[in-house]
PAZAPA-4460 file (N, C-alpha, C; in steps of 0.05 Angstrom, whole numbers, plus 32768, in hexadecimal, padded with zeros to 4 digits):
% residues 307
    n_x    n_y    n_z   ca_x   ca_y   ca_z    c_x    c_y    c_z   seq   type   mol
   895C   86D3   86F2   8954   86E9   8703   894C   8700   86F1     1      X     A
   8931   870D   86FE   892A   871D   86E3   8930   873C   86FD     2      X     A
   893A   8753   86F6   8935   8768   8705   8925   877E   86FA     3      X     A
   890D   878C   8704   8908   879D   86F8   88FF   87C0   870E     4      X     A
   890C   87CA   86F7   890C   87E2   870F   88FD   87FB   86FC     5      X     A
   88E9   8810   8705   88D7   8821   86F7   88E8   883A   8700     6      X     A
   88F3   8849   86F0   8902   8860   86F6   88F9   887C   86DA     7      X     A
   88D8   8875   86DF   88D3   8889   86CC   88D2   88A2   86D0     8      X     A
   88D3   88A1   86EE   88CE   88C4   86FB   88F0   88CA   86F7     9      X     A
   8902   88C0   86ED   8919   88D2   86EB   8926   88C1   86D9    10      X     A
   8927   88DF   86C8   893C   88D4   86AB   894A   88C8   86B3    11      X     A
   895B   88C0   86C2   8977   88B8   86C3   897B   889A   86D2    12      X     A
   8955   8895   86D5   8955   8881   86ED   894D   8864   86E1    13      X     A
   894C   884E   86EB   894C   8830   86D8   8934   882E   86CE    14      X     A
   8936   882F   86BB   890F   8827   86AF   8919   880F   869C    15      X     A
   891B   87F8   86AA   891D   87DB   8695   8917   87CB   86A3    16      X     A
   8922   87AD   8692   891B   8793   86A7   892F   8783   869E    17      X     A
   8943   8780   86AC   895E   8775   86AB   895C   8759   86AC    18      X     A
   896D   873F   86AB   8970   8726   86B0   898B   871F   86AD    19      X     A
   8994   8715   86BE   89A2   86F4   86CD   899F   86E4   86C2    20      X     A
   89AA   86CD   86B2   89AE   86AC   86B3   89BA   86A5   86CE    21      X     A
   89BC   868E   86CF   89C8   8680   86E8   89E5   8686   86E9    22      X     A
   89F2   867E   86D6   8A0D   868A   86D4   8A15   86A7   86D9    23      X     A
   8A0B   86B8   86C8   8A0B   86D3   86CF   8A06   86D9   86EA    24      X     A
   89F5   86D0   86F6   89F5   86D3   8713   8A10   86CC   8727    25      X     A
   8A18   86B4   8722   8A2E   86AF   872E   8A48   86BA   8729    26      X     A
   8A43   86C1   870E   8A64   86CD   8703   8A62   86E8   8708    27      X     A
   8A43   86F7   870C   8A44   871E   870D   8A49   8724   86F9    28      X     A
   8A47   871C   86DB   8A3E   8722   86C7   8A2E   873F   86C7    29      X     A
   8A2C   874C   86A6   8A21   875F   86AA   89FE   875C   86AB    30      X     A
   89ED   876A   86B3   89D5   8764   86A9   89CE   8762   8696    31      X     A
   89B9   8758   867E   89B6   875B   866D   8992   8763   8668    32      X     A
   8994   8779   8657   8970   877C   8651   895F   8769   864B    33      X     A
   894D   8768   8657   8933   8751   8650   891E   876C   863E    34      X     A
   891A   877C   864A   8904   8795   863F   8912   87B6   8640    35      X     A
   890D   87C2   8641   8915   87C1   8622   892F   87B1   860D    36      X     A
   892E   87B1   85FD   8942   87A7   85EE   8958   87B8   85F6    37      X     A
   8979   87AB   85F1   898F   87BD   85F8   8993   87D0   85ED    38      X     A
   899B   87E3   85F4   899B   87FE   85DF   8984   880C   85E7    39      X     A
   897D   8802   85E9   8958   881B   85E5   8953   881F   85FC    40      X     A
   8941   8837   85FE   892F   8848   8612   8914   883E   861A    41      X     A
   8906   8843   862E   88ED   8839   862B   88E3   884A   8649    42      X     A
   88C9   8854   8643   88BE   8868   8659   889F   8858   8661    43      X     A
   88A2   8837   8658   888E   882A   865D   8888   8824   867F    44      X     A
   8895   882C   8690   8890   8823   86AB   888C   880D   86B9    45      X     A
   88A2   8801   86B4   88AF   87DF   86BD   88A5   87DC   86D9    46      X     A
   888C   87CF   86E5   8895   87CD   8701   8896   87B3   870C    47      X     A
   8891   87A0   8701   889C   8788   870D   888F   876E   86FE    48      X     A
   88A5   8753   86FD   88A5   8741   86EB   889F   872C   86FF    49      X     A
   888C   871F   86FA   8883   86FF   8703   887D   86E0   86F6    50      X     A
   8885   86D1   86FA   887F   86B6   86EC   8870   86A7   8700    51      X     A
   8857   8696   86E3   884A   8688   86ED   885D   8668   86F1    52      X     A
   884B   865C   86F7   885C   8636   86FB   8861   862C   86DE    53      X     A
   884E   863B   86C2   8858   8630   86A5   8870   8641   8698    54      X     A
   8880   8657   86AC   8897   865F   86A5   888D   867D   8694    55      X     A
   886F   8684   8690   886D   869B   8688   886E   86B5   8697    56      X     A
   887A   86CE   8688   887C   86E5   8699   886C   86F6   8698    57      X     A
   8861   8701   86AA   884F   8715   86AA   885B   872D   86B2    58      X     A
   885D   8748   86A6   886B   8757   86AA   8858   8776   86B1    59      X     A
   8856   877D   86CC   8846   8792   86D2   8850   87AB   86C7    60      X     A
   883F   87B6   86B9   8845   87DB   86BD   883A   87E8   86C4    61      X     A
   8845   87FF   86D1   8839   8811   86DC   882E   882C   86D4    62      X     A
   883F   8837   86C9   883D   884E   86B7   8831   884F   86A1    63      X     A
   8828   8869   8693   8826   886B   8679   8835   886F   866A    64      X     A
   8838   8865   8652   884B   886A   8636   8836   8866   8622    65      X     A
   8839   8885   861A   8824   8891   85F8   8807   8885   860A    66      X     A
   87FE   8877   85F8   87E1   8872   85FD   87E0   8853   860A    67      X     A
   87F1   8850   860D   87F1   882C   8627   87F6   8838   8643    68      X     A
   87D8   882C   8651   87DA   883D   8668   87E5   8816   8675    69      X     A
   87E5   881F   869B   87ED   8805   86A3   87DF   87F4   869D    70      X     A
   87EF   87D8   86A3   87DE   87CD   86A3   87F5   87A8   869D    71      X     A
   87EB   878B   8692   8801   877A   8697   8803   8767   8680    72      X     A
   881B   876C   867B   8822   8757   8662   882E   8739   8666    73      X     A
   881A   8727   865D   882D   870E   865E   883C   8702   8645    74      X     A
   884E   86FC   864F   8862   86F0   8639   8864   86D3   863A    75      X     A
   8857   86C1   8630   885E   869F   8622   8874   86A0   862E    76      X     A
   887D   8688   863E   8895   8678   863C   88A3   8670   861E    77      X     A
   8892   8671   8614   88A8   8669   85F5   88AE   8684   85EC    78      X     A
   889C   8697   85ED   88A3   86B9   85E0   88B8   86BE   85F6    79      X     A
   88BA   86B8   860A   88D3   86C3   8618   88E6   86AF   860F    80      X     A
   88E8   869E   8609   88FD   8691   8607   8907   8698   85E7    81      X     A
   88F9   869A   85D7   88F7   86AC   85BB   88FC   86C8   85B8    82      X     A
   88F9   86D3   85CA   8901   86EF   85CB   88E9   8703   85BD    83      X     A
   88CF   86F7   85BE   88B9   8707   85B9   88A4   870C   85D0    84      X     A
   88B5   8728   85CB   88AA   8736   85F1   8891   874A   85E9    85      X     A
   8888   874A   85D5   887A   8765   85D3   8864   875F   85D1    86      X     A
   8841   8768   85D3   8828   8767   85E0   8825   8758   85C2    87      X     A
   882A   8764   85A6   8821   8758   8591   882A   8742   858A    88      X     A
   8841   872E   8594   8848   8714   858C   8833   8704   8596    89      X     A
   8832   86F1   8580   881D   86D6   8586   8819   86CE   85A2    90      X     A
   880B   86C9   85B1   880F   86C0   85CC   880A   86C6   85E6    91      X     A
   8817   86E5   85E1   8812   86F9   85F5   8801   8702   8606    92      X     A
   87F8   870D   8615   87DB   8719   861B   87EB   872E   8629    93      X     A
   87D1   8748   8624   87CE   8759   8636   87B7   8757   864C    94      X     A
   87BE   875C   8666   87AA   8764   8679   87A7   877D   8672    95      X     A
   8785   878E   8674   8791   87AC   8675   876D   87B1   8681    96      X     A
   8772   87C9   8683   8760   87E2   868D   873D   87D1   86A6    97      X     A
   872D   87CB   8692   871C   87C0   86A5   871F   879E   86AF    98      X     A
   8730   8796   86A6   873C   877E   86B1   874C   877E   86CE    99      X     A
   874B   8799   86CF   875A   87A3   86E5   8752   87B5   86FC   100      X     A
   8746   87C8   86F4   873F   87E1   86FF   871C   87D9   8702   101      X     A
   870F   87DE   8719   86F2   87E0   8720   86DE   87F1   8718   102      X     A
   86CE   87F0   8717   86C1   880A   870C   86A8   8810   871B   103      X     A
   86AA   8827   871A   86A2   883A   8729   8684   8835   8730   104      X     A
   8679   8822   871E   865A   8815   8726   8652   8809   8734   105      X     A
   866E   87F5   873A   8675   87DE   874B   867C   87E5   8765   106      X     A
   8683   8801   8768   8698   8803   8780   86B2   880C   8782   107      X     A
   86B5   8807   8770   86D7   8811   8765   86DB   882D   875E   108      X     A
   86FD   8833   8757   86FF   884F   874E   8705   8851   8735   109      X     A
   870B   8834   8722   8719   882F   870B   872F   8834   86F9   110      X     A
   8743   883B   871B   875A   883A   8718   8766   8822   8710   111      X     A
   877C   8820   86FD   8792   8813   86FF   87AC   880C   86F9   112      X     A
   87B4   8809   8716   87CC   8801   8712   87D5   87EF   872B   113      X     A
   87DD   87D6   8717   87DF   87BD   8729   8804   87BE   872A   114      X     A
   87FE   87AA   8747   8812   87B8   8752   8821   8798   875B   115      X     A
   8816   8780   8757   8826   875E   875D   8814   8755   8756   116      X     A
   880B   8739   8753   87FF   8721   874C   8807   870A   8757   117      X     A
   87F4   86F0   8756   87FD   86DD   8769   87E1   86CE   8755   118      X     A
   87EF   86B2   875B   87E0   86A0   8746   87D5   8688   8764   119      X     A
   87BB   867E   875C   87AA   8669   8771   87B0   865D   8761   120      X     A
   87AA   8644   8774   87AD   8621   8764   87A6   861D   874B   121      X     A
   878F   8622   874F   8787   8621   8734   8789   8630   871E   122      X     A
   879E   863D   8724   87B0   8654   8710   879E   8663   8707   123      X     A
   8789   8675   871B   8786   8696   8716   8796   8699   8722   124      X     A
   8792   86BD   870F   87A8   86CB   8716   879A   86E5   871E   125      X     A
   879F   86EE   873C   8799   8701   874D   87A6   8711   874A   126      X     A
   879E   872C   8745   87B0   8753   873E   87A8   8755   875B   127      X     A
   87C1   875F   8765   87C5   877C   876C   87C0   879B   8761   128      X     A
   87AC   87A8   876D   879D   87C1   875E   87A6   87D8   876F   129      X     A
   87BE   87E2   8779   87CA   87F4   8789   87AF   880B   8785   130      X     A
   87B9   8821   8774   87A2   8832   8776   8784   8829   8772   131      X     A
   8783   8817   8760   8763   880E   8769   8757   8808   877E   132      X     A
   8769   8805   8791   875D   87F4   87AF   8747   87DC   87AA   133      X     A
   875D   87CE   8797   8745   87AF   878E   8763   879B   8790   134      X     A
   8753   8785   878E   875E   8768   8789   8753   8764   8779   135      X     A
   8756   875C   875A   8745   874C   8742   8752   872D   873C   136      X     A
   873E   8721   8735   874C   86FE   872F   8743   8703   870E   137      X     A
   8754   86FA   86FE   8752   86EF   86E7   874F   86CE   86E7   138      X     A
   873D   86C9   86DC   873D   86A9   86D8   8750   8697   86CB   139      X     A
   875D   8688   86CB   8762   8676   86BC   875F   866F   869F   140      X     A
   8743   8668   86A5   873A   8670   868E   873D   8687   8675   141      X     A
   873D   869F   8684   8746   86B3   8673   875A   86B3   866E   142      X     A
   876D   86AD   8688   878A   86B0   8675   8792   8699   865B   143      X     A
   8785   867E   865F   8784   866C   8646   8774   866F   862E   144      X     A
   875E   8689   8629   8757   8687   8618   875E   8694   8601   145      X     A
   8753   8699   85F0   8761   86A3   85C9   875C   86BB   85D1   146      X     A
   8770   86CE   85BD   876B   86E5   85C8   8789   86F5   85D4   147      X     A
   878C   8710   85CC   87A5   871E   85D9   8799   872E   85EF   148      X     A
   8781   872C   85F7   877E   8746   860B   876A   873E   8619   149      X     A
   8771   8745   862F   875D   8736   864C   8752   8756   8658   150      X     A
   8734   8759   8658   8729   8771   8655   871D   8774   8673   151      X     A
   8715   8758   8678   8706   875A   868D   870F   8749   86AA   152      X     A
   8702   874C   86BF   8707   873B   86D2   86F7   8728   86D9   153      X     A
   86FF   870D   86E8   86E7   86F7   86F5   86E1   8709   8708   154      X     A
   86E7   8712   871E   86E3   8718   873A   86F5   872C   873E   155      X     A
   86EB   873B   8753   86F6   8751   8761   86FC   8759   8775   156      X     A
   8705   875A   878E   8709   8762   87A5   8708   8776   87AE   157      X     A
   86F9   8789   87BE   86FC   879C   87BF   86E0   87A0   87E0   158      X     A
   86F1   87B0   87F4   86E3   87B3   880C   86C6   87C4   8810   159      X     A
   86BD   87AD   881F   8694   87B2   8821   868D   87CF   8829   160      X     A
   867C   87D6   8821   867E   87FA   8821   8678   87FA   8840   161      X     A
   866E   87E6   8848   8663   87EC   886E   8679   87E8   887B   162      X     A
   8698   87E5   8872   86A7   87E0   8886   86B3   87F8   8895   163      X     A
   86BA   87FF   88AC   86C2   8812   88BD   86DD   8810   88CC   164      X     A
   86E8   8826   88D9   86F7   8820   88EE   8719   8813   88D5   165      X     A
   871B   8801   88E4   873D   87F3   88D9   8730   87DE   88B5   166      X     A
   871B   87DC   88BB   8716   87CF   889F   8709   87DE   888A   167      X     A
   870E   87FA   8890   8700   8807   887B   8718   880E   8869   168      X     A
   8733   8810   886A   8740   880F   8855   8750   87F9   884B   169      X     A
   873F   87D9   8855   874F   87CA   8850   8756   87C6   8834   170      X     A
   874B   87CD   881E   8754   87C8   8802   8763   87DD   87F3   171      X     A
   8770   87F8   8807   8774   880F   87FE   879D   880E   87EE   172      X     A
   8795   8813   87E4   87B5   880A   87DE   87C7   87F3   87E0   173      X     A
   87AF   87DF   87D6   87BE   87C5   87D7   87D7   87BC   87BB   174      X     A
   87EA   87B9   87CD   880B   87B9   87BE   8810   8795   87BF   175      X     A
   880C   8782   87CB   8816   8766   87C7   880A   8759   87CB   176      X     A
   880E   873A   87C1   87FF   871E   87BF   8807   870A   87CE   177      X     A
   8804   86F4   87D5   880D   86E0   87DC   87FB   86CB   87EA   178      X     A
   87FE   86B5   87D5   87ED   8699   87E5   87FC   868A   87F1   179      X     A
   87F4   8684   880D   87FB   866D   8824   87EE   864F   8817   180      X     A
   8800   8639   8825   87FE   8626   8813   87DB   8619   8818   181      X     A
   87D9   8626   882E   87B3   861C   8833   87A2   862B   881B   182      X     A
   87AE   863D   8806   879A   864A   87F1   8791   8663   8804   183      X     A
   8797   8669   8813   878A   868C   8822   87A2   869D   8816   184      X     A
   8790   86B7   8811   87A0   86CF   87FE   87A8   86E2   8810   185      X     A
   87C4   86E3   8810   87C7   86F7   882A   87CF   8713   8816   186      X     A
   87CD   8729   8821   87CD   8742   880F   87D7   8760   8821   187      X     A
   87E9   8770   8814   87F6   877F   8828   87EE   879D   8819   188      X     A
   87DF   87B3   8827   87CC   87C8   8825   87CF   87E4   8833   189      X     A
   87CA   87F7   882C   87CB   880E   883E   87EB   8817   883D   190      X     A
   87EC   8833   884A   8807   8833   8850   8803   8842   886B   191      X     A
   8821   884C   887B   881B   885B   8895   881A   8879   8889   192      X     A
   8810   888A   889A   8812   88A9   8892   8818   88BA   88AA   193      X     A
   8825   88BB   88BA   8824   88C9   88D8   8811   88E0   88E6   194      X     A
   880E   88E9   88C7   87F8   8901   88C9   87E1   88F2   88C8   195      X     A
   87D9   88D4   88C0   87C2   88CC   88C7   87BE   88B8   88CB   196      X     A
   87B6   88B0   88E9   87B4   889E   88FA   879C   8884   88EC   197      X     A
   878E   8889   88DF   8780   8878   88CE   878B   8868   88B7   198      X     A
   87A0   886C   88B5   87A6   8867   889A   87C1   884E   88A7   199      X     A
   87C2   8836   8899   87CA   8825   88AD   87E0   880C   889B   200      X     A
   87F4   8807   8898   8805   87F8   8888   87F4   87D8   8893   201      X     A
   87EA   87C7   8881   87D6   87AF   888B   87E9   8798   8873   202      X     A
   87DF   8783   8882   87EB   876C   887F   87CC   8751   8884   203      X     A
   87BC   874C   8868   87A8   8746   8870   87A2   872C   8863   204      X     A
   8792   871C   886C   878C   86FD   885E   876F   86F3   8856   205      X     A
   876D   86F6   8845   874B   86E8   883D   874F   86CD   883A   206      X     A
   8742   86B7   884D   873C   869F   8849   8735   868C   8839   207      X     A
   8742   8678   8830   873F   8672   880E   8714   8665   880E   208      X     A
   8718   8662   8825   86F0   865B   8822   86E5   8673   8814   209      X     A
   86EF   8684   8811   86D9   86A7   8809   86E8   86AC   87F0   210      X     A
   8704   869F   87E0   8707   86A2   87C5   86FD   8691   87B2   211      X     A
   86F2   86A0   879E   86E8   8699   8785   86F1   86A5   876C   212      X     A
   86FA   869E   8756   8706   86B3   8746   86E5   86B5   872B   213      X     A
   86D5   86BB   873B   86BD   86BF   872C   86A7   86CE   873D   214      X     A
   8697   86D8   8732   867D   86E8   873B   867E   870F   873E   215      X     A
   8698   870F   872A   868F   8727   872E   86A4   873B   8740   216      X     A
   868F   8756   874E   86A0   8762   8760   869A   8753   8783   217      X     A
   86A8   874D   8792   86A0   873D   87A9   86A8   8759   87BD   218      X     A
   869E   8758   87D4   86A2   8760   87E8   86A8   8750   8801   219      X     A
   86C3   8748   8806   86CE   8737   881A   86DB   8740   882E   220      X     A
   86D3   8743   884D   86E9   8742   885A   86FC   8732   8864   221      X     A
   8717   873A   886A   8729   8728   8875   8727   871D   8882   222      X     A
   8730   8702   8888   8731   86F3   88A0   8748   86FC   88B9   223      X     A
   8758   86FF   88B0   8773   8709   88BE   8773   8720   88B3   224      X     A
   877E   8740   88C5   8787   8750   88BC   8795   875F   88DB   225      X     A
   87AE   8767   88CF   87C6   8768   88DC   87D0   878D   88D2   226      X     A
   87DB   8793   88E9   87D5   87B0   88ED   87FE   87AF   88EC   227      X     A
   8807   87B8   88D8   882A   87A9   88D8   8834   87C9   88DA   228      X     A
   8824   87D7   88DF   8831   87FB   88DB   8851   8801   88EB   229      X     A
   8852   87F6   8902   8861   87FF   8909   887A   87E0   891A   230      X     A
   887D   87D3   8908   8880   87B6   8913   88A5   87BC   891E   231      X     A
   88B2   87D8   890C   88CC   87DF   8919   88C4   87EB   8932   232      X     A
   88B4   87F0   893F   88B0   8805   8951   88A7   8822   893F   233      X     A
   8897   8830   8968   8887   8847   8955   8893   8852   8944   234      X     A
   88B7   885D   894E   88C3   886B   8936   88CA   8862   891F   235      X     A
   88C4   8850   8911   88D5   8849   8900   88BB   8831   88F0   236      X     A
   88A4   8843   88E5   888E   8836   88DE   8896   882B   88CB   237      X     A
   8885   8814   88B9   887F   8804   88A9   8870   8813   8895   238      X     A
   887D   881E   8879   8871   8834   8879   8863   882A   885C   239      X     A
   886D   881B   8847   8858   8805   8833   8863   87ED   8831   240      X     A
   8851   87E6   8834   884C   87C0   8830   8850   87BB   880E   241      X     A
   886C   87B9   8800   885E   87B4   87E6   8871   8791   87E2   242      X     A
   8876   878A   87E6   8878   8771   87E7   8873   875A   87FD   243      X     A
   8871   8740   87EF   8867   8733   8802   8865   8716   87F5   244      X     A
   8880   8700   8802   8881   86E6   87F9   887E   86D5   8817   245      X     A
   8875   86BE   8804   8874   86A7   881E   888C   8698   8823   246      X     A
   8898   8691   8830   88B3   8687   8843   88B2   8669   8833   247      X     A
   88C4   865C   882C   88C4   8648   881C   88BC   8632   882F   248      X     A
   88B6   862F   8847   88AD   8619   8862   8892   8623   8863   249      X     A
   8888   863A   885E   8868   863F   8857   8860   8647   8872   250      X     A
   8869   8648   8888   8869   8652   889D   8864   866E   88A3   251      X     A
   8876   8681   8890   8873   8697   8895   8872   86AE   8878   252      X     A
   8870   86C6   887F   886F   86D6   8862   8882   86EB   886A   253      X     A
   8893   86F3   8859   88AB   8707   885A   888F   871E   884C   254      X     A
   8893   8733   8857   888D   8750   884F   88A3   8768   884C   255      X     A
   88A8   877B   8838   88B2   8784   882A   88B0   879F   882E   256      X     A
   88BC   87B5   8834   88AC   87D0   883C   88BA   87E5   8826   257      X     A
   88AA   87F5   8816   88B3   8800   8802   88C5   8816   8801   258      X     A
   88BC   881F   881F   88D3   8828   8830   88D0   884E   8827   259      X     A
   88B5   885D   8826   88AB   8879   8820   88A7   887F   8811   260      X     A
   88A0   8895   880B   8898   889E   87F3   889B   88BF   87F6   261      X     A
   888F   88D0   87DD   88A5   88E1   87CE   888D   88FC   87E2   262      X     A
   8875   88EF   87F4   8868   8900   87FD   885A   88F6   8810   263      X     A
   8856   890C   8820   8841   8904   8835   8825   8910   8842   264      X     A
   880B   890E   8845   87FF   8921   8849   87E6   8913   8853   265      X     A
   87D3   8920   885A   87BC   8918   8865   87A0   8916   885C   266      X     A
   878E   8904   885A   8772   8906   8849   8767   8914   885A   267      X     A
   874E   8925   8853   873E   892C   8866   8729   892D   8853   268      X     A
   870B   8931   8861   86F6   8938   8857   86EC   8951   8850   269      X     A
   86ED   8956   8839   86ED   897C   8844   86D0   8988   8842   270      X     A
   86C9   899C   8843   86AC   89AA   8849   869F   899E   8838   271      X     A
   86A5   89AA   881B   869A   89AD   8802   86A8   8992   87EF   272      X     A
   8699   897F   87F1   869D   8965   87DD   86B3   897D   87C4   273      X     A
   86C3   895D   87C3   86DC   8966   87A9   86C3   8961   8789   274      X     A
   86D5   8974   8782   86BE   8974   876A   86D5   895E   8756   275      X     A
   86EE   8953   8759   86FD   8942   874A   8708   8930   875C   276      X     A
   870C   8914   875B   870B   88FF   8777   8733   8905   8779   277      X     A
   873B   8903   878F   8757   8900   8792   875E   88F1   8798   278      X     A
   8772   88E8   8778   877B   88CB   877C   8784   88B9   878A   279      X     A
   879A   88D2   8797   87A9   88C4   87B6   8799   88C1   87D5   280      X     A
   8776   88BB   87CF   8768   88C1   87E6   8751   88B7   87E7   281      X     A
   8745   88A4   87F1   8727   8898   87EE   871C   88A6   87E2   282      X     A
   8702   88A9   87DC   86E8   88B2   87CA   86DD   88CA   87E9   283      X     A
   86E1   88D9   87DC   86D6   88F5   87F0   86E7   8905   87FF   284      X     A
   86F9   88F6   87FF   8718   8907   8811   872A   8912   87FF   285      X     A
   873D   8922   8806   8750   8930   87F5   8767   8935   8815   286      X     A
   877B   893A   87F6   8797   8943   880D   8797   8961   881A   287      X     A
   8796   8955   8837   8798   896F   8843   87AE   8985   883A   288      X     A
   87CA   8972   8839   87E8   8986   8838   87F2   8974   8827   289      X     A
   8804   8976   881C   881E   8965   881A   883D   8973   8816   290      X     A
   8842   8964   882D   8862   895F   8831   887B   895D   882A   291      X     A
   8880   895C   8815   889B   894F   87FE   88B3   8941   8810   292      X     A
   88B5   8931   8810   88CF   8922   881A   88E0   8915   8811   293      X     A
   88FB   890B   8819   8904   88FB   8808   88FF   88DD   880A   294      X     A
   88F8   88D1   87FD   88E7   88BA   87FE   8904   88AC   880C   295      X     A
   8921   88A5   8802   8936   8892   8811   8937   889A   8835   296      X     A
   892F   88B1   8835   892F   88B9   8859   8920   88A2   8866   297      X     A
   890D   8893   885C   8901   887B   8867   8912   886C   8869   298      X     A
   890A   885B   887E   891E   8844   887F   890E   882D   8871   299      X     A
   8917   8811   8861   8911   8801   885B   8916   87EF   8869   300      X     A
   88F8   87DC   886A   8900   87C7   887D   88F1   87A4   886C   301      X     A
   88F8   8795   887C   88EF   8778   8872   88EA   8767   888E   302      X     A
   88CD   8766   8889   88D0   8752   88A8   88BC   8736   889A   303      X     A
   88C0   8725   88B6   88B2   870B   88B4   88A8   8708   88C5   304      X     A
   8889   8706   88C2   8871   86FF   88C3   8868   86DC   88D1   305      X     A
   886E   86D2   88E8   8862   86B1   88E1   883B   86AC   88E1   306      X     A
   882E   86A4   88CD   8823   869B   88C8   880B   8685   88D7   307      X     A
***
């Protein structure tokens, strides 16, 4: 069991990535560090650890530390099992910057910071691009070839500029992955905002006929897309989607709610175009107000989805 928790916005808060053996689990053992090493500090921004089916870890960050902005390190099954965790041991790769983030030629904002991953049959491996409002596939290929650093992407995801109405922010804050055993990519996007009725917690599926982990930037819409904002009732909205696994019977997908955040506020379009784009807001909008809250006043929730 690997845990990792990002606690860089407060000194005092977990910034590592802990692990469990099997035993330790059962006995409640103490945790022990996987990243940083024990003893030591690290303001690298841990946000979450995944394995592929050959037992390698891919380990997302979020944050910046010095001049490593986000971005995803994988670690060999034998370097983990060796204890060589770091981007420069033999083996390794980094994902980083345009391997990830869109650019602005294409469509994109070339933001990034990926936010889960999820591997297809044929073992690409699909990012989650939270602030980019993309889905990118890395090939296979890339990840098997020579080389520590994966620069670029096969394909991109990211919504057709003509879309309107409920599909115009379907790629806006996409937080999770997950493939159904038919190969369709289901993907959880958006968050709720009360102050604005547009803005929508989604639960969405592109049909494996329309994936390719090649050609570029694609413009695809969903086949399924599911409106999950308020699935406790009106009070008690669905407020981010950032996880999202499939039910081991394949039947259904558990969703994960991150359960608020540290603000709240409203995009609007304002008179006079922003002369600097705002990050937290499509391309032309900016925050009307914001709110400060305490992000735990949310309630967290986990529901299931059937399929």
């Amino acid at each position: 069991m690997f845990i990792t928790g990002n606690g860089t916005f407060d000194p005092a808060g977990l910034n590592a990535i802990y692990s469990l053996d099997d035993a330790a689990i059962s006995t409640g053992a103490t945790l022990t560090n996987f990243l940083p090493a024990t003893g030591t500090s690290s303001a690298e921004g841990y946000f979450k650890t995944v394995f592929d089916r050959d037992g390698n870890a891919y380990v997302i960050y979020q944050n910046f530390s010095g001049s490593q902005p986000a971005r995803i390190l994988r670690i060999t099954e034998a370097n983990l099992r060796a204890g060589n965790l770091t981007a420069a041991a033999a083996g390794n790769k980094e994902i980083v910057g345009t391997a990830i983030g869109v650019p602005t030629s294409a469509g994109g904002n070339e933001e990034v910071e990926p936010s889960d991953i999820a591997f297809d049959n044929s073992g690409n491996l699909w990012i989650a691009n939270d602030n980019g409002s993309a889905i990118v596939c890395i090939s296979s290929a890339q990840l098997g070839a020579a080389g520590s650093t994966i620069s670029s992407f096969s394909q991109a995801l990211i919504v057709p500029l003509s879309f309107t109405g409920s599909l115009a922010r379907t790629y806006t804050f996409v937080r999770a992955l997950a493939f159904d055993r038919q190969g369709n990519l289901w993907f959880t996007s958006d968050d709720t905002i009360a102050s604005d009725p547009n803005r929508r917690a989604r639960l969405s599926r592109i049909n494996a006929s329309n994936l390719t982990c090649s050609g570029g930037v694609q413009r695809v819409a969903p086949d399924v897309l599911l409106d999950i904002s308020n699935v406790n009732g009106a009070g008690d909205p669905f407020i981010k989607p950032a996880g999202l696994a499939l039910a081991p019977d394949g039947n259904s997908l558990w969703v994960a709610d991150y359960g608020g955040s540290s603000a709240r506020y409203k995009c609007i379009t304002p008179s006079t175009p922003p002369t600097t784009p705002d990050d937290d807001c499509p391309a032309g909008r900016i925050k009307e107000s914001i709110v400060f809250v305490e992000a735990n006043a949310d309630r967290e929730s986990l529901i299931q989805i059937n399929i």
